[in-house]
C-alpha positions as CSV (number, residue, x, y, z in Angstrom):
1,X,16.0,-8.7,-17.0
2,X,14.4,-5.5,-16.9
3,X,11.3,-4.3,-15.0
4,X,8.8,-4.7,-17.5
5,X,10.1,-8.1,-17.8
6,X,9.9,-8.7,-13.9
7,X,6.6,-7.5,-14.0
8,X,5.3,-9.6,-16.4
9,X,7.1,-12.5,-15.4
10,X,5.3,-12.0,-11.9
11,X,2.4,-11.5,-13.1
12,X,2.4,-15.2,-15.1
13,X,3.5,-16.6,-12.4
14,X,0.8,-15.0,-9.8
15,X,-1.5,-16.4,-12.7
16,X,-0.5,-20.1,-12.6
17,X,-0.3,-20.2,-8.9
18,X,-4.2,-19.1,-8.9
19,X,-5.2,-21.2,-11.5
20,X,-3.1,-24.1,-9.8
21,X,-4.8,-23.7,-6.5
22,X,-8.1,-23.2,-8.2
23,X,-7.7,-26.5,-10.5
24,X,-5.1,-29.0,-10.4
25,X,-4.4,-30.4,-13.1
26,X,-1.0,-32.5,-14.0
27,X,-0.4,-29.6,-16.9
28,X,-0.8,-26.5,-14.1
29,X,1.2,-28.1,-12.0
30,X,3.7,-29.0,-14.8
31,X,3.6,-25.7,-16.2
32,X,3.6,-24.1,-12.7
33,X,7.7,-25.8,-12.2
34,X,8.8,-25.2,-15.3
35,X,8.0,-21.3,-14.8
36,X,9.5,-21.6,-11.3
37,X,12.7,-22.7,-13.0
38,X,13.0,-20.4,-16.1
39,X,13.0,-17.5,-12.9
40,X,15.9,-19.4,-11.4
41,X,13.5,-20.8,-8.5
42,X,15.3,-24.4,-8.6
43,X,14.5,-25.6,-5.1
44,X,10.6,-24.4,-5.6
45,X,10.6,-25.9,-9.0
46,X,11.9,-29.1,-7.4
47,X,9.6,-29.3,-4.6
48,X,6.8,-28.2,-6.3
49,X,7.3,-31.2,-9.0
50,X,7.5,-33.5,-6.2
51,X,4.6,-32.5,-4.9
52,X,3.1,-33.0,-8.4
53,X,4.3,-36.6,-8.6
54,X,2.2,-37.7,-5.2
55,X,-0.5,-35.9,-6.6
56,X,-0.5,-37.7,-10.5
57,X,2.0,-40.4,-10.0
58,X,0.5,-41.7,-13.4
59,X,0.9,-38.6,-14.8
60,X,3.2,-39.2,-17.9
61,X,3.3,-35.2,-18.3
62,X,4.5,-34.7,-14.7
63,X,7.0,-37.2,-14.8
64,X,8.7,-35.7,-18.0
65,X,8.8,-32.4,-16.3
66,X,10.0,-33.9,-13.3
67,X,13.1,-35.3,-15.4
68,X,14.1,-31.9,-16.9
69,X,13.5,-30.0,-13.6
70,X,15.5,-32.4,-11.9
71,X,18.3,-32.4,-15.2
72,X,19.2,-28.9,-14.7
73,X,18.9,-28.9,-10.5
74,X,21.5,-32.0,-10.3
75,X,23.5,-30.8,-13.7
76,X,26.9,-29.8,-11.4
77,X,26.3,-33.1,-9.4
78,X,26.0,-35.3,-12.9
79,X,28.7,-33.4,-14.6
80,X,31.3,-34.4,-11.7
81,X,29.8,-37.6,-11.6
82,X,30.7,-38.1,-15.7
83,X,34.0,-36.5,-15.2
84,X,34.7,-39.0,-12.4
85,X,33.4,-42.2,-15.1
86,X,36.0,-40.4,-17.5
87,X,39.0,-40.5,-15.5
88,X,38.5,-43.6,-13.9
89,X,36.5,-45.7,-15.3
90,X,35.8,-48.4,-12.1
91,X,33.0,-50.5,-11.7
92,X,32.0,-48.3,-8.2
93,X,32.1,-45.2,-10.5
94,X,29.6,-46.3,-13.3
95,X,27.4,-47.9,-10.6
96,X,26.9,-44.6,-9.0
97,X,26.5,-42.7,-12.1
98,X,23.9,-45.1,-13.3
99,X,22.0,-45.1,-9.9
100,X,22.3,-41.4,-10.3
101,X,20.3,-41.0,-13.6
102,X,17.7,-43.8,-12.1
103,X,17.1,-42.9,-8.8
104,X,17.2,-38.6,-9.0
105,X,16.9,-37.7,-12.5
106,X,14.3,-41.3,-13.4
107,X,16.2,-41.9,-16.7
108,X,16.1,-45.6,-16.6
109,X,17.1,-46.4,-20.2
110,X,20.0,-43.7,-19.4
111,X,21.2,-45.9,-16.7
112,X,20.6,-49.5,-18.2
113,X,22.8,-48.2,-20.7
114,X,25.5,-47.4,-18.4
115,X,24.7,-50.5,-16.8
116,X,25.6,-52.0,-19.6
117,X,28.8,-50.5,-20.7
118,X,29.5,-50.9,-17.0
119,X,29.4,-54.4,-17.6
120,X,31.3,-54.8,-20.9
121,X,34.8,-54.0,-18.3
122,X,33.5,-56.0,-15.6
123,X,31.1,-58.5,-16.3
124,X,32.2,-60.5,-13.4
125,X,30.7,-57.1,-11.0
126,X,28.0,-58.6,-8.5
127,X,26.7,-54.2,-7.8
128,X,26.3,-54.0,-11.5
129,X,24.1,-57.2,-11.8
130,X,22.3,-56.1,-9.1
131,X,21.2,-52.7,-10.1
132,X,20.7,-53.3,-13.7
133,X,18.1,-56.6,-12.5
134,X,16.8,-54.1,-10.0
135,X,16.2,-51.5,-12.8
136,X,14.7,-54.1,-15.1
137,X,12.7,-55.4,-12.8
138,X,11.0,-52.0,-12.0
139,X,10.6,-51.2,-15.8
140,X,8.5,-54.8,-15.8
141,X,6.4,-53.5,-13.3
142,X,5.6,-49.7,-14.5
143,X,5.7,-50.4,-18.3
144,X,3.2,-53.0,-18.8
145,X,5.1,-56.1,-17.7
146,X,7.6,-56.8,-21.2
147,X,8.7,-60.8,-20.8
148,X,12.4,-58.9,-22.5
149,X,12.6,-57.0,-18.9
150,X,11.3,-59.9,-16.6
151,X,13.8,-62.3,-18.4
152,X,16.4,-60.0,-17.9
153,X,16.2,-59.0,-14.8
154,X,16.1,-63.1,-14.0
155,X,19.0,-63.4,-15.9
156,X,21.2,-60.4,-13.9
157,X,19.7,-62.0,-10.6
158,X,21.2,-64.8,-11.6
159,X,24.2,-63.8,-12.3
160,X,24.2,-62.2,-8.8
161,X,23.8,-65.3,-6.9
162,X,26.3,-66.8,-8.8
163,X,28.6,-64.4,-7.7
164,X,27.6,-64.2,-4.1
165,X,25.2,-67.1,-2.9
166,X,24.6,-65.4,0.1
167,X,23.0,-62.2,-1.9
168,X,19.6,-61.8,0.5
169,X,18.0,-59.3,-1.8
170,X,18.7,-61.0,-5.5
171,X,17.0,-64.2,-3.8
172,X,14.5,-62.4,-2.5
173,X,13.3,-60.7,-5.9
174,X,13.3,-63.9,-7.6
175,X,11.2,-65.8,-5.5
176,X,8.9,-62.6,-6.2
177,X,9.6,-62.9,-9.5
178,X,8.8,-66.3,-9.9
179,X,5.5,-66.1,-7.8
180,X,4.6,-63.2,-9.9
181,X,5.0,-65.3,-13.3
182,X,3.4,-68.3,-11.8
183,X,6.4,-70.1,-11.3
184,X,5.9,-71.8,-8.4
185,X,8.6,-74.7,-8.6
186,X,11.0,-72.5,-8.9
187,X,10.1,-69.7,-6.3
188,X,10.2,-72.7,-3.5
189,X,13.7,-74.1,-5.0
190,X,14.8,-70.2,-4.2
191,X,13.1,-70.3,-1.2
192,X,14.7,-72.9,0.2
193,X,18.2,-71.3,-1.0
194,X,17.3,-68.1,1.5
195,X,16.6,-71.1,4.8
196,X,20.0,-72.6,4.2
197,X,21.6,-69.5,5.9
198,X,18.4,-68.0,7.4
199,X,16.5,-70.8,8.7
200,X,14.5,-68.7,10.9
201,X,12.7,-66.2,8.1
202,X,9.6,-67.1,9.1
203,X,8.0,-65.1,6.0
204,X,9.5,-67.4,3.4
205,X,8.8,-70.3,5.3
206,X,5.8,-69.7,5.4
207,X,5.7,-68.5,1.4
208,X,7.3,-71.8,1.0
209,X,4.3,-74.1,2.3
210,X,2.0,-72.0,1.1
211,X,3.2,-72.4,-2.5
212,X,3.3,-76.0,-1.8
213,X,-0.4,-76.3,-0.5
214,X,-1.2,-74.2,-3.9
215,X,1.1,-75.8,-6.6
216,X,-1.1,-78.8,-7.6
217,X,-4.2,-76.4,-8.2
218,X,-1.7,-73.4,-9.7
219,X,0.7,-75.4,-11.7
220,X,0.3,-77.4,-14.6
221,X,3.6,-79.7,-14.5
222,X,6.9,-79.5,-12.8
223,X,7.9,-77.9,-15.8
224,X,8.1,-74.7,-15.7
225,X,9.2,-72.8,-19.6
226,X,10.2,-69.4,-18.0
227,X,9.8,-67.7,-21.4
228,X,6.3,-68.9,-21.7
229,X,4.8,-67.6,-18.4
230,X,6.7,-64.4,-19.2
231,X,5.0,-64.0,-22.5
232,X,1.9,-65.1,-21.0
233,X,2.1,-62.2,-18.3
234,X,3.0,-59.7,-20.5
235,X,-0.3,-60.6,-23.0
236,X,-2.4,-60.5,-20.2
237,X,-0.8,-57.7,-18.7
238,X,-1.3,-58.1,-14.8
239,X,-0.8,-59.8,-11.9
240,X,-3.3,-62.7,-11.0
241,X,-4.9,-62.1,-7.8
242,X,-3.2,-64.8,-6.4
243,X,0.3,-63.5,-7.3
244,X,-0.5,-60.4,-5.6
245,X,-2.0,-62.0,-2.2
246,X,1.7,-64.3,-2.3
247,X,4.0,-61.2,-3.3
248,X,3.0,-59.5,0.2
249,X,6.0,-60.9,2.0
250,X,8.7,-58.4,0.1
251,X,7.9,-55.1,-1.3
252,X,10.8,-53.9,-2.6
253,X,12.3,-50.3,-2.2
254,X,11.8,-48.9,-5.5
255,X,15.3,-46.7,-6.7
256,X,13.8,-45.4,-9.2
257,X,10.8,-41.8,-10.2
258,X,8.4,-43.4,-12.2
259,X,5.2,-42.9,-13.3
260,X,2.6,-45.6,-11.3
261,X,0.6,-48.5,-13.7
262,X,-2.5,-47.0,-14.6
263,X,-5.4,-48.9,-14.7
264,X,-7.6,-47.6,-17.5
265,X,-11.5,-46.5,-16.6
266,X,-12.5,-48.2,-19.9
267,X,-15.7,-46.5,-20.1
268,X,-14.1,-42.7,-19.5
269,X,-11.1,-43.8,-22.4
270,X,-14.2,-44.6,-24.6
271,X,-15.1,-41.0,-24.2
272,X,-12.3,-39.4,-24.4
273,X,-11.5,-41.1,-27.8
274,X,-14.3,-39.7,-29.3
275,X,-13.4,-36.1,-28.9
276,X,-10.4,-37.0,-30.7
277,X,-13.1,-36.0,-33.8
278,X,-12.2,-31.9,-32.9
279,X,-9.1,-32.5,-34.8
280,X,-8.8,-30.6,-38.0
281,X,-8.3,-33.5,-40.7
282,X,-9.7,-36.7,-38.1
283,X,-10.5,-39.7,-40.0
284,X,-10.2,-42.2,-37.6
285,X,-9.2,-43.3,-33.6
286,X,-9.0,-46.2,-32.2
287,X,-7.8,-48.1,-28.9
288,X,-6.6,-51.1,-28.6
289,X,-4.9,-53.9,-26.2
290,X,-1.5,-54.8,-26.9
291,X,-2.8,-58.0,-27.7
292,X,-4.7,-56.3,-30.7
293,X,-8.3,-56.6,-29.1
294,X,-10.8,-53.5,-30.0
295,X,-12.1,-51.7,-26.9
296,X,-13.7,-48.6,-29.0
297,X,-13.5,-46.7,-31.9
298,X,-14.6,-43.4,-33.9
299,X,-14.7,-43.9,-37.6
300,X,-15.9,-40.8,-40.3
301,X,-15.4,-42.7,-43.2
302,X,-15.5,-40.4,-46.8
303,X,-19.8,-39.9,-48.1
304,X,-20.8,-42.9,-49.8
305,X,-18.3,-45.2,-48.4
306,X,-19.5,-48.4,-46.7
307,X,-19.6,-47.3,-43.0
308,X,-19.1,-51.4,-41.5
309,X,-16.7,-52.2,-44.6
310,X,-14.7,-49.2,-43.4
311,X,-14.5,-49.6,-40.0
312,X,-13.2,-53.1,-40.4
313,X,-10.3,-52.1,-43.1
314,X,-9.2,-48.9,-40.6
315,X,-9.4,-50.5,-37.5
316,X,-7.4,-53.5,-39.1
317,X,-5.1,-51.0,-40.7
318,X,-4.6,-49.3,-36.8
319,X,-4.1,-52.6,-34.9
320,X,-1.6,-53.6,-37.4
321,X,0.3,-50.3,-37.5
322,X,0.2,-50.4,-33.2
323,X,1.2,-53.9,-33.3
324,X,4.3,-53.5,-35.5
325,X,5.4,-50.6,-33.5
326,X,5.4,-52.6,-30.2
327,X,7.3,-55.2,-31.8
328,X,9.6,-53.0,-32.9
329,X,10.3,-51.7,-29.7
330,X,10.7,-54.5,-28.3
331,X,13.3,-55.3,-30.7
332,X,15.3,-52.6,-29.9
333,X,14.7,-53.3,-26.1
334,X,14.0,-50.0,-25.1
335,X,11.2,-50.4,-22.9
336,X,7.3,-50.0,-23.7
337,X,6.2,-48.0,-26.7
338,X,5.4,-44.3,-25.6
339,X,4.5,-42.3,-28.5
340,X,5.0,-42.3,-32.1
341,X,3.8,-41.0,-35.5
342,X,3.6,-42.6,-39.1
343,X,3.0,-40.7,-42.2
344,X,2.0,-42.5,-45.1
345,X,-0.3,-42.6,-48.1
346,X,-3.6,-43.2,-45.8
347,X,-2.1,-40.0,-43.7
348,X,-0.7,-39.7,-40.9
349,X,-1.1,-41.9,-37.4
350,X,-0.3,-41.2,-34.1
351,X,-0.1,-43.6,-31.7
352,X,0.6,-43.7,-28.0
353,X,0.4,-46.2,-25.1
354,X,-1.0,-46.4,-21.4
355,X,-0.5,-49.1,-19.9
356,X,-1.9,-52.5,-21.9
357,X,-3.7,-50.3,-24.4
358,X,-2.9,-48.8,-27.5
359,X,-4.5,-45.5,-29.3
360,X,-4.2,-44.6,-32.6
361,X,-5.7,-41.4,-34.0
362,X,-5.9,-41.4,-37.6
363,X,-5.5,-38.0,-39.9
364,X,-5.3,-37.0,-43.3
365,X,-1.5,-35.8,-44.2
366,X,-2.0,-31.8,-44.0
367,X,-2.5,-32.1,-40.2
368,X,-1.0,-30.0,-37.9
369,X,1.2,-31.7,-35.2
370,X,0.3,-28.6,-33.3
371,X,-3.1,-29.2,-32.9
372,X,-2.5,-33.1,-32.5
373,X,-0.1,-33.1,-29.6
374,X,-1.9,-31.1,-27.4
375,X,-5.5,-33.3,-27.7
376,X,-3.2,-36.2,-26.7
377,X,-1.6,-34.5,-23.8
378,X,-5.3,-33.8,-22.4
379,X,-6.4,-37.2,-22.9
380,X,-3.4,-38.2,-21.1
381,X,-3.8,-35.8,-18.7
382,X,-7.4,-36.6,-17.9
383,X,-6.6,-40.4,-17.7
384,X,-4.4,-39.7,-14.8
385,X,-7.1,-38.6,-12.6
């Protein structure tokens, strides 16, 4: 690098600091660490990131930066972790690898699959179970509570105890599991499981009568279909306020970066959608929950055009389209629906997600992605606050 190119690399970087210290914002500070790294500052990339994740924890910007700072910091430490995997391929070895991607770099799909392969040779491994429920479980939690990862993560908890009835922390998240979904018989049969061989955890005991003093208001039968409260959870998508007073016995240590829940100001989302009409070639936005209800719209239909008629077809049209897509997902059990676009003759529709809500911004087919991409990153952006 020459010294025009020192100097003018400063100088940027002088700039961001000022503006960063000026006015926050999770795209300074994002911008900020990724300059910080392209000069070979790793550590001050790293802990400036950090410091961004405290600040914006719902920040879906800061947390993809945070995973490409944190890539190229822990690339020697990953590469000698795969080249371990490849030579011997042990259960131990894609355990660590997989907690590796999860807990530094926050790749969780990256280390469910391992998970997963690690569990194709040894599905008889109690760590494995354990870590890939543990991983599932927190995807239920920060991506809007999918019945697929709750059911899951039931299912490798499961397998756990199987493996090793005396597993303290499986039984633990299940009973918080099963309080969570409202399945009460069940969290005090799993209860009970942990006072066999500690009889004096005074929490669960006390979780234990409590759940009985609340069952016959709280649950409907002793039946209890465990695919049905899930899918109820996720439509509603968050914990009753019961649930959360209950869960308060165990908060479990979460191995993994990820971007907090964020709970939608519904009257500043309403805003924010409407400036969504600055877009060269806007026709239409909309937001939705997952369960397809309307929360807003902004609708320019074409002059003469029926402006109620209209509304109606598009906003169908858009709560179909979002709809499908989380389907879809779901299908390919890949977690919640981030972002996507969809060209087609009506134009083109992109589509993202925070938390239980859906927005769709419709455009006619010329327009730019260019302009698009950054409107939704500031809307993004300014629901993190």
């Amino acid at each position: 690098m020459g010294i025009f190119d020192t100097l003018k690399h400063s100088g940027e970087l002088k700039k961001l600091e000022a503006e960063v210290k000026k006015t926050p914002s999770p795209l300074g500070y994002a911008n900020l660490a990724e300059k910080y790294l392209s000069l070979g500052k790793v550590e001050t990339a790293l802990e400036t990131i950090r410091q961004a994740f405290k600040l914006y924890p719902t920040s879906g910007r800061i947390a993809e930066a945070y995973r490409h700072i944190m890539g190229v910091g822990q690339q020697d430490k990953i590469l000698a972790l795969e080249k371990k995997l490849s030579e011997n391929p042990i259960s131990m070895n894609f355990t660590q690898l997989a907690l590796m991607y999860h807990k530094e770099l926050g790749e969780m799909d990256k280390a469910l699959e391992l998970c997963r392969q690690g569990l194709a040779r040894y599905p008889e491994d109690e760590n494995l179970h354990l870590l890939n429920g543990q991983i599932r479980y927190e995807r239920f939690h920060y991506e809007g509570f999918l019945a697929q990862d709750v059911l899951k993560a039931i299912e490798h908890f499961d397998a756990v105890i199987r493996l090793n009835h005396l597993n303290y922390k499986a039984l633990l998240l299940l009973v918080k599991i099963y309080v969570e979904m409202a399945a009460f018989n069940r969290a005090t049969t799993t209860a009970e499981l942990i006072l066999r061989f500690a009889p004096g955890d005074e929490y669960i005991y006390q979780l234990k009568e409590t759940i009985k003093r609340e069952m016959p208001r709280w649950t409907p039968s002793a039946e209890e279909d465990i695919e049905t409260l899930a899918k109820d959870l996720e439509k509603r998508g968050f914990l009753t306020e019961l649930a959360q007073k209950l869960t308060t016995f165990y908060q479990p240590e979460i191995i993994g970066y990820h971007t907090k829940p964020l709970k939608p100001d519904y009257e500043k989302m309403a805003n924010l959608v409407k400036n969504f009409d600055t877009i060269e070639g806007f026709q239409s936005a909309a937001a939705f929950e997952t369960n397809g209800r309307l929360l807003t719209s902004v609708i320019k239909p074409p002059p003469g055009v029926n402006l109620e008629l209209t509304k109606e077809q598009i906003t169908t049209l858009l709560s179909d389209i979002a709809r499908t897509a989380l389907e879809a997902v779901k299908r390919m059990d890949i977690g919640a629906i981030k972002q996507g676009i969809l060209t087609g003759p009506v134009g083109q529709i992109n589509f993202f997600r925070i938390s239980n809500i859906i927005v769709c911004i419709l455009t006619n087919q010329t327009a730019k992605q260019d302009k698009i991409k950054p409107e939704i990153d500031w809307f993004l952006d300014m629901m993190s606050f």
